[in-house]
C-alpha positions as a Python dict, from the first residue, in 0.01 Angstrom:
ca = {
    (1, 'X'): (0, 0, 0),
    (2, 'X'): (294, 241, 95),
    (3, 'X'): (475, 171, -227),
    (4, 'X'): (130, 314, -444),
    (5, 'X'): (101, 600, -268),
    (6, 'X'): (462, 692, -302),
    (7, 'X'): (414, 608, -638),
    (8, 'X'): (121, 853, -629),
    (9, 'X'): (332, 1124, -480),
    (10, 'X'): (569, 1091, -698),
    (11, 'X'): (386, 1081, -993),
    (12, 'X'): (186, 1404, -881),
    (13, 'X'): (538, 1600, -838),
    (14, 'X'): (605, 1540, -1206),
    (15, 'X'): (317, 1623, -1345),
    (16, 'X'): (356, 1967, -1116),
    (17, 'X'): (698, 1988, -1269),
    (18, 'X'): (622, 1955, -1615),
    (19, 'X'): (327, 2198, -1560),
    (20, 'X'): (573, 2435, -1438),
    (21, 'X'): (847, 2367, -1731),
    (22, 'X'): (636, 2441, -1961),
    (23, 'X'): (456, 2692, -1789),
    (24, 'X'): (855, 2878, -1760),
    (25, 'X'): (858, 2762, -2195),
    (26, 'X'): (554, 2970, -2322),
    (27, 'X'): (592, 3238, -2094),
    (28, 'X'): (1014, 3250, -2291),
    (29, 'X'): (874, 3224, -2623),
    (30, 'X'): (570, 3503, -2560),
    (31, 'X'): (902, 3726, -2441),
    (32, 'X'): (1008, 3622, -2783),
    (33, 'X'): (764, 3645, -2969),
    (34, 'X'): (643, 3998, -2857),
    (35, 'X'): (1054, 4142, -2898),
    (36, 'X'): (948, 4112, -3303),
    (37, 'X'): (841, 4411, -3428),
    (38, 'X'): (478, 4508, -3487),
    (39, 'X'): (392, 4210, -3237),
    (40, 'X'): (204, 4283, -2895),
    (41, 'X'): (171, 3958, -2685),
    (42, 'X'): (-89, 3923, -2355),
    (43, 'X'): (-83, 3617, -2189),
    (44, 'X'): (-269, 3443, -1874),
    (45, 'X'): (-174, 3143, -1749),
    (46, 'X'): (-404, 3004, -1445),
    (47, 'X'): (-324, 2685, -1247),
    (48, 'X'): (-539, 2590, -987),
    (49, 'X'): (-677, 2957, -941),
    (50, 'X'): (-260, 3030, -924),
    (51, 'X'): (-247, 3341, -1204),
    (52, 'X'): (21, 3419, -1467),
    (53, 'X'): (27, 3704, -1645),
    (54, 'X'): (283, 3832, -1933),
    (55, 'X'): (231, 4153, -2102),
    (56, 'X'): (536, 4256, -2393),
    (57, 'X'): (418, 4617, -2312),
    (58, 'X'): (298, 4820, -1984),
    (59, 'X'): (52, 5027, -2062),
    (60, 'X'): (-273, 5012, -1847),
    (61, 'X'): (-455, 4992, -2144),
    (62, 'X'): (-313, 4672, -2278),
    (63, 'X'): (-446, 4407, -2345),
    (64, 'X'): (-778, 4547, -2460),
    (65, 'X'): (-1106, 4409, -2344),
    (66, 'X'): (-1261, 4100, -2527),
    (67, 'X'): (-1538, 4349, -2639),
    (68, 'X'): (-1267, 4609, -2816),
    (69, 'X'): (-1129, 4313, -2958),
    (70, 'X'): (-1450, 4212, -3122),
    (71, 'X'): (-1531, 4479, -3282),
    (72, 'X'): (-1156, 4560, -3412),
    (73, 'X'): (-1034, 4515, -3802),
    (74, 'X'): (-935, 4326, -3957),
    (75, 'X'): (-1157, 4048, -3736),
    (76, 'X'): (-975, 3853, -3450),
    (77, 'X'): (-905, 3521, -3561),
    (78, 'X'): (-1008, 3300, -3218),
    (79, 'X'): (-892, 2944, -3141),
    (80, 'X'): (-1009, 2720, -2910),
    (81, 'X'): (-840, 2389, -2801),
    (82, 'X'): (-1058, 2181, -3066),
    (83, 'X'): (-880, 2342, -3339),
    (84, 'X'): (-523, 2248, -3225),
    (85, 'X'): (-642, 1885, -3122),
    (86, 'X'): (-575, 1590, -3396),
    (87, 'X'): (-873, 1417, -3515),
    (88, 'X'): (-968, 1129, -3366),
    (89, 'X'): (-1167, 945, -3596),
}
């Protein structure tokens, strides 16, 4: 019994870690990313009500509201996770 839940423990801790790697990863590449030029980059992370935020600029006014994004042009292109997932059938 001892040896599952150590296993369990275990377990647990890497799947924090790797949460946390690549947590520290996109958080990098949004620096990255937003260092090209014409690029702004907003990002929020939450894990387990635990926030991350990254914003490439700091202006109080960035990022905009989902409602001035909506109506800006050209039209937002929005992606959910169904559009990155590989098709199962």
């Amino acid at each position: 019994m001892a040896t599952t839940k150590n296993h369990q423990v275990l377990k647990n801790k890497q799947k924090r870690e790797g949460v946390s790697r690549k947590t520290k990863t996109l958080l990098n590449k949004s620096y990255k990313l937003g260092k090209l030029p014409g690029i702004d980059i907003a990002l929020t992370i939450c894990n387990h009500g635990q926030y991350y935020v990254y914003k490439s600029i700091d202006r109080e006014s960035f990022p905009p509201t989902i409602a001035e994004i909506k109506m800006s042009y050209p039209l937002p292109k929005v992606f959910l996770p169904r559009d990155f997932e590989k098709d199962k059938n």
